[in-house]
Each structure stands twice: as structure tokens, then as C-alpha cells.
C-alpha positions in Angstrom: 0.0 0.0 0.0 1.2 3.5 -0.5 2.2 5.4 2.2 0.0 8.6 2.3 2.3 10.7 4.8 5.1 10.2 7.1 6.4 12.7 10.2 10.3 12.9 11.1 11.3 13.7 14.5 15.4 14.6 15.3 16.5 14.5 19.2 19.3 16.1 18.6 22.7 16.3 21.1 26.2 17.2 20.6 27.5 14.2 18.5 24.8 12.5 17.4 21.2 12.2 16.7 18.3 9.8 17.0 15.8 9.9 13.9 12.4 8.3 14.1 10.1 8.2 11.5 5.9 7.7 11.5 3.1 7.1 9.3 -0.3 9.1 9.3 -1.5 6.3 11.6 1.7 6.9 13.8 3.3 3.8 12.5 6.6 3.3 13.5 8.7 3.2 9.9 12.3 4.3 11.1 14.0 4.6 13.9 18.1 4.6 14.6 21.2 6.8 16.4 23.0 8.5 14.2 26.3 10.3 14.0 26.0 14.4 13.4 26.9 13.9 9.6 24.8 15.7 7.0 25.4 13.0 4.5 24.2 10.2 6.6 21.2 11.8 8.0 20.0 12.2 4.5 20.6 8.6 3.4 18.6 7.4 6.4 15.6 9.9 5.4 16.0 9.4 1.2 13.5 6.5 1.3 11.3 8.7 2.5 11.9 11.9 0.8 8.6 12.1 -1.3 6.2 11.1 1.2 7.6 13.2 3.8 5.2 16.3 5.2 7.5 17.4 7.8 10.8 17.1 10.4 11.4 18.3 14.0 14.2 19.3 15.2 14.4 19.8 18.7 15.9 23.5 19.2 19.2 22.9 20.9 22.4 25.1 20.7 23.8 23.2 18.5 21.0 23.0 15.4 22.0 25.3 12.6 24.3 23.1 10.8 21.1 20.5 11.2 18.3 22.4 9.9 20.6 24.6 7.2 21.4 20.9 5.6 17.7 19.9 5.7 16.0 22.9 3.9 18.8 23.3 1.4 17.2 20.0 0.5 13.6 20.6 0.2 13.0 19.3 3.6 9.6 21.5 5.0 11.8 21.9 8.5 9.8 22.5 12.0 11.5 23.5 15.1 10.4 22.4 18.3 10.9 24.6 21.0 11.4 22.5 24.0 10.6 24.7 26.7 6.9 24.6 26.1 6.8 20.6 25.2 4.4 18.6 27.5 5.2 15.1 28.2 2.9 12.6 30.2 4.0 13.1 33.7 3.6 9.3 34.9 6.0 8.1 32.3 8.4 6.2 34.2 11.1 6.1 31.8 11.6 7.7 28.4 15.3 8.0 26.4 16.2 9.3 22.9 14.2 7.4 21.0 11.1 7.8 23.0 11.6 11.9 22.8 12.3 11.7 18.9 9.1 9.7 17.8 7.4 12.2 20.4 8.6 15.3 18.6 7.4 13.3 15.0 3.6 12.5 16.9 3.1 16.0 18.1 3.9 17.4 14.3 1.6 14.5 13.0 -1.1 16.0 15.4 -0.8 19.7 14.9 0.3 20.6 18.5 3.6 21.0 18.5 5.1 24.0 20.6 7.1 25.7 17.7 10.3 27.8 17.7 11.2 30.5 14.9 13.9 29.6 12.5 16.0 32.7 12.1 16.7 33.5 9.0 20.2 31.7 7.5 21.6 34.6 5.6 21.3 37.4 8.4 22.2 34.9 11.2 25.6 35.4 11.0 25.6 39.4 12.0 23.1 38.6 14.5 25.4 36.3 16.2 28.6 38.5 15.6 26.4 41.3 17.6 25.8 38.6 20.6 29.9 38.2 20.4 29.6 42.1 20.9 28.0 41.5 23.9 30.0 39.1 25.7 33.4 41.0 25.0 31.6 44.5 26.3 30.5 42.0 29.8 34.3 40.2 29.8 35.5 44.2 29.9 33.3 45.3 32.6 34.4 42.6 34.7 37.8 43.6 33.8 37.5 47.2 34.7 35.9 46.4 38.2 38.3 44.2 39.0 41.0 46.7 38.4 38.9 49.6 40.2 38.4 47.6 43.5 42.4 46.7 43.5 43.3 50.1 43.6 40.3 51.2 46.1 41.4 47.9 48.6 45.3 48.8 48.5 45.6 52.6 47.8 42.2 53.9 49.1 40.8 56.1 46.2 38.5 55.4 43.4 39.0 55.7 39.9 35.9 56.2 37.4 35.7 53.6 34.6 36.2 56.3 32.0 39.6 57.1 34.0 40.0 53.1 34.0 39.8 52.6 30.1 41.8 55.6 29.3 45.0 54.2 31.6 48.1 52.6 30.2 50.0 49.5 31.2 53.8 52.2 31.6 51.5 54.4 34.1 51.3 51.5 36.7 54.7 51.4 37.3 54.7 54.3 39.9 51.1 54.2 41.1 52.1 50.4 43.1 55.0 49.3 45.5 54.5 45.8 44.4 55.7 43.9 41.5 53.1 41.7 41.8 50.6 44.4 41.8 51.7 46.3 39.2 51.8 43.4 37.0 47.9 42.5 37.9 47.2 45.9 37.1 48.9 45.6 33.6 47.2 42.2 32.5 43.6 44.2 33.7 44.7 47.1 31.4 46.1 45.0 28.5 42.9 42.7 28.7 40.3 45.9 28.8 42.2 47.6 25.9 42.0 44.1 23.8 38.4 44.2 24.6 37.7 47.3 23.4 39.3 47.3 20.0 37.4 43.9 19.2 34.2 45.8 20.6 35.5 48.7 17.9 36.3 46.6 14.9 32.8 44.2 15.5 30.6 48.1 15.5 32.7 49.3 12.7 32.1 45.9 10.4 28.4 46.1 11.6 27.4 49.7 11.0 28.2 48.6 7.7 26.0 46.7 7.4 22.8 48.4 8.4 19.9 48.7 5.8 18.2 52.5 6.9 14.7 50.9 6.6 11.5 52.4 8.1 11.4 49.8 10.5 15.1 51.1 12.0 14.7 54.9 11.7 11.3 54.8 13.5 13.1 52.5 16.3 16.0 55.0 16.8 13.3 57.9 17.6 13.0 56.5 21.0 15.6 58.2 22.8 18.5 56.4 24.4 18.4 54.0 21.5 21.2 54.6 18.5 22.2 52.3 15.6 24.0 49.5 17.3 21.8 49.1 19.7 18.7 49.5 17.2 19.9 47.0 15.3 20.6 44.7 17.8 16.8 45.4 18.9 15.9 44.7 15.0 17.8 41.4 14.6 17.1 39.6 17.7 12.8 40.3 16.7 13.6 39.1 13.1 9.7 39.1 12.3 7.7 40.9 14.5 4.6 39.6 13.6 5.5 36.4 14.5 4.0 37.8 18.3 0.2 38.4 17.8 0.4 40.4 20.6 2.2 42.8 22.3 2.4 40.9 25.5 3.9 38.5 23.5 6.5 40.1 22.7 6.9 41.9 26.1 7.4 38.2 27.6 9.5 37.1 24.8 12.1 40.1 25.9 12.0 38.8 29.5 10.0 42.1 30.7 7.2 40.8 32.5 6.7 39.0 35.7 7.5 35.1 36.3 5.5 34.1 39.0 2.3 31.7 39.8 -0.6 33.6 42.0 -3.2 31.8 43.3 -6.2 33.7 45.4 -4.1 36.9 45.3 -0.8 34.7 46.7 2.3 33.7 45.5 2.6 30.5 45.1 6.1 29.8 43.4 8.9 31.0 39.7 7.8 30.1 36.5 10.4 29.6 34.3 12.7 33.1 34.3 14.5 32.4 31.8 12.0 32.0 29.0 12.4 34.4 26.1 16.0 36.5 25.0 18.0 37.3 26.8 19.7 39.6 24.1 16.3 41.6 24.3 16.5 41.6 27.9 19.7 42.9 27.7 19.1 45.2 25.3 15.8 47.5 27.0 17.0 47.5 30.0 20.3 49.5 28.2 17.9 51.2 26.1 15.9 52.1 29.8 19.7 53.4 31.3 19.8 55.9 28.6 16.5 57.3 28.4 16.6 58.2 31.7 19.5 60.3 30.6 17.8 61.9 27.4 14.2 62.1 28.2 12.5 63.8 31.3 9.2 61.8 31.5 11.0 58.5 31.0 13.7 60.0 34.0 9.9 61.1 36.2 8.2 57.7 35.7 11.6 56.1 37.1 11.6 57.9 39.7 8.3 57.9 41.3 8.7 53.8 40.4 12.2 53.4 42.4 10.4 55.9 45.4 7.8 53.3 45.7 9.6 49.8 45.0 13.1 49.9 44.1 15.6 51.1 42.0 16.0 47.6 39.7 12.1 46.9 39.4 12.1 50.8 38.2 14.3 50.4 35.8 12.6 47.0 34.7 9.4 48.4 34.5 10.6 51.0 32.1 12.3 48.5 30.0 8.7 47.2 29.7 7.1 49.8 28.2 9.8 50.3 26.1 9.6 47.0 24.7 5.8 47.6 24.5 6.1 50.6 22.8 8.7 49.5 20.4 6.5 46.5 19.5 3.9 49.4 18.0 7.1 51.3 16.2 8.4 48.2 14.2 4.7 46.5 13.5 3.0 49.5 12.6 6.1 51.4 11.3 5.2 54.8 13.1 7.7 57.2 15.0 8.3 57.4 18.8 5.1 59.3 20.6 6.6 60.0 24.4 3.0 60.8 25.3 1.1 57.7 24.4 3.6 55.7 26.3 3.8 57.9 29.9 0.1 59.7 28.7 -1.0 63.0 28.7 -1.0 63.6 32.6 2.3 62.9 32.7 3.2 65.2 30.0 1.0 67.7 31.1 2.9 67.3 35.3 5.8 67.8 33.5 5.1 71.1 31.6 3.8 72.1 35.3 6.8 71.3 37.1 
């Protein structure tokens, strides 16, 4: 008899992969472990090729190469996002194999918890800006761990401006140690390797940037400039791919985690659902509007008077993130007054 359909589910790990294979009456027709080779993956599923109506891949850290290799051959490519995957909580055992023909049964059934498959061309610059990232945190630690070794053995305290503008010859004189003095030049050495890769990574990716509506609008809200727009722009990818704009807000980490029952708090979802690059990246954008725009600098502070100064400063990342959400689906320019409202504006014209 012909086969009418068949579903293809990948549990995926570092160096290898189990592939399991059903029918539209979840048949088992394949299933076996397989090494992390493109060429043998696509042996095992050639049988299958014409029948095929879709593969899961589980969304690991490691599935680029996977799903790159799979499109490029006509492969209609799901991936499973396995932070929102139910499983059948009395199961008292369940492996590879078990998960991979899981992942093929949900697809067959139309319920499976998908992920969004970013884009393969603009991936690269995406990821170069996360590298960004990480060098700019390696060189903070870097500069505070220089500042409090010159507050703990000489009693002042230098600025981090003052910090990235030293030079490894200027130590010399400032410690009585040799040992010291050496710590103090690797810090230096280290922050000023830091920030020319920081340089070169915003020079190659200024470059780069496409003026489109979607990016002038964004860099109207103040505080936010081009690296940090577009770092805002590629981490979203498609912004309609969030239906709403609570959506989105919990995708960039801005909302709550937290399970209330009768008015109580009853325990932490999971915190770390969403990015963490769009985390990042409001709450900078929050830091500098306080600087450039009064409202945004009033709503912090009546916020901090009444909590503190972190939730204020995450509740203003919020509407940020809200209020961007509007800018890049509706393509419309920064309004100050829709976001704090018209009170606000008009308490500030009064004070």
C-alpha cells in the first residue's frame, strides 16, 4: 500500500542524533542513532523523501548546521521549541528514541510547541552582535576588578572612564608591588584588547545596516542609536510572529515570572523564558532614556520611590519593549505621550 504521509522527529545532542520516523497512523517506519553527519542523516531519510510532510528538530544550541542541511534540500523543517513541550507526567522512563518519535507525533497531530527559524543569511551578523556583547560584559568585569584593586590597596577610586583611558607604563609608579603592578597591567592589556574587538565588531556592523523604516522609527525613542537599534531589530527578526504585544513583552524577559493563586504567591515560572539579548538590550535602552528624556527619568523615579531602583528600571524597559513592539509593527515614530500619557506630560510642563 502507499504510504499517504510520514512525520520525522530529530533528538538532537552534541554528537549524534536519533531519527524516528511515523506514518499518518503513527506507525513506527524508522528509527536509529545517528552520527552528526549531513550525508548520513539524508541517506537514512532518502527512502522517504517524497512522502515526507514534515521534520522536527528539537531547538538545541547546537542546530543550525542540522536544519541549514535539511532545507537546502527541500526538507519542510519544524523547530520544536522544547521549553513549552508537555510530556505525560507518569511516564516512568523515556530516552532518545522515545523523545524523537514524540517530537514526530506531536507534528503529525498539529500541536507542536514551535520555535522561529531565524533566517540563514542574516544569522551570521546577529550572532557577531551577541559576540559584541559578551566582549563589552568580559570588559566590565575587567574594569571592576582593576577599580576595586586600587580602592582595597591605595584607598581612592578611579571612574571607569579614568580606568579605560589608563596605560599598562602608568602603573609602574602608582604600586609598591611587583606583583601588583603586574595585575594591574594584564587588567589594562585585557580591557584595551576588549575594546578594539568591541571597535572593529561596530565598525564591520554599522556597515552593514539597511536604513529601513522599521530602524529609523526604532532610533526615535531616545536612548536607543544604531548598534543598539539594530541589535533590537535582529534579535525580533519578524515581528509579527508575536500576535500580541504581550507576546513580545514576555519574549524580551519584561514581564513577571511568578504563579498567584487567590491573590498569593505560590512559586517562579520559568525566568528564563524568552532572549536574553532583548533583555539585555531594553534594559540598556531604559539606562539611557533616563538620561535623554524627562518623563522616561519622572516615571523612574516615582517607580524606584515606591519599590526599588531595579524593578524601576525593569518596568521602564517594559514599556519600552511595549512601545517598540507598536514602532516596528505599525512602522510609526516614537510618541513620548502615548507611552507615559498626557497627565504625565502635562505634570511635567507644570513642574
Amino acid at each position: 500500500l502507499p504510504i499517504l504521509g510520514v512525520y520525522a522527529g530529530i533528538d538532537l545532542h552534541s554528537s549524534n542524533s536519533y531519527l524516528a520516523i511515523i506514518d499518518e497512523k503513527d506507525k513506527r517506519l524508522y528509527g536509529k542513532k545517528l552520527p552528526n553527519e549531513m550525508g548520513k542523516i539524508l541517506i537514512a531519510l532518502d527512502p522517504f523523501k517524497k512522502d515526507v510532510k514534515g521534520i522536527v528538530v528539537e531547538s538545541t544550541y547546537n542546530w543550525y548546521w542540522l536544519v541549514d542541511g535539511l532545507q537546502s534540500q527541500g526538507y519542510p523543517i519544524h523547530l520544536a521549541n522544547p521549553a513549552t513541550i508537555k510530556q505525560y507526567e507518569g511516564l516512568k522512563h523515556t530516552d532518545d528514541k522515545w523523545d524523537a518519535f514524540w517530537l514526530a507525533h506531536m507534528l503529525r497531530l498539529n500541536i507542536l510547541p514551535e520555535g522561529y527559524i531565524y533566517p540563514r543569511e542574516i544569522r551570521p551578523v546577529r550572532d557577531l552582535l551577541r559576540r559584541r556583547l559578551l566582549f563589552v560584559r568580559q570588559r566590565t568585569t575587567q574594569i571592576l576588578s582593576f577599580q576595586s584593586m586600587i580602592t582595597r590597596n591605595l584607598g581612592i577610586r578611579l571612574s571607569c572612564q579614568d580606568i579605560k583611558t589608563f596605560k599598562e607604563e602608568e602603573v609602574d609608579n602608582m604600586f609598591d608591588s611587583y606583583h601588583l603592578a603586574l595585575t594591574a597591567k594584564s587588567n589594562i592589556a585585557t580591557i584595551r584588547f576588549l575594546s578594539a574587538r568591541v571597535k572593529e565588531i561596530e565598525k564591520a556592523v554599522r556597515g552593514l545596516i539597511k536604513p529601513t523604516q522599521a530602524f529609523r522609527y526604532l532610533k526615535t525613542i531616545p536612548g536607543i542609536g544604531d548598534i543598539l537599534g539594530f541589535t533590537i531589530l535582529l534579535e525580533v527578526g519578524d515581528i509579527h510572529r508575536f500576535a500580541k504585544v504581550g507576546n513580545y513583552s514576555s519574549y524580551c524577559r519584561c514581564v513577571k515570572s511568578q504563579r498567584l493563586s487567590n491573590g498569593k504567591k505560590k512559586g517562579k515560572n520559568n525566568a528564563k523564558n524568552g532572549n536574553k539579548y532583548l533583555s539585555w538590550a531594553y534594559i540598556e535602552a531604559a539606562n539611557f532614556t533616563t538620561r535623554y528624556c524627562p518623563l522616561a527619568q519622572r516615571f523612574y523615579q516615582k517607580k524606584a520611590a515606591k519599590t526599588n531602583k531595579v524593578i524601576a528600571l525593569k518596568a521602564l524597559s517594559n514599556k519600552l519593549a511595549r512601545a517598540s513592539y507598536y514602532i516596528m509593527r505599525d512602522l510609526v515614530p516614537y510618541d513620548r505621550n502615548k507611552l507615559f500619557g498626557e497627565k504625565a506630560q502635562t505634570e511635567q510642563e507644570m513642574s
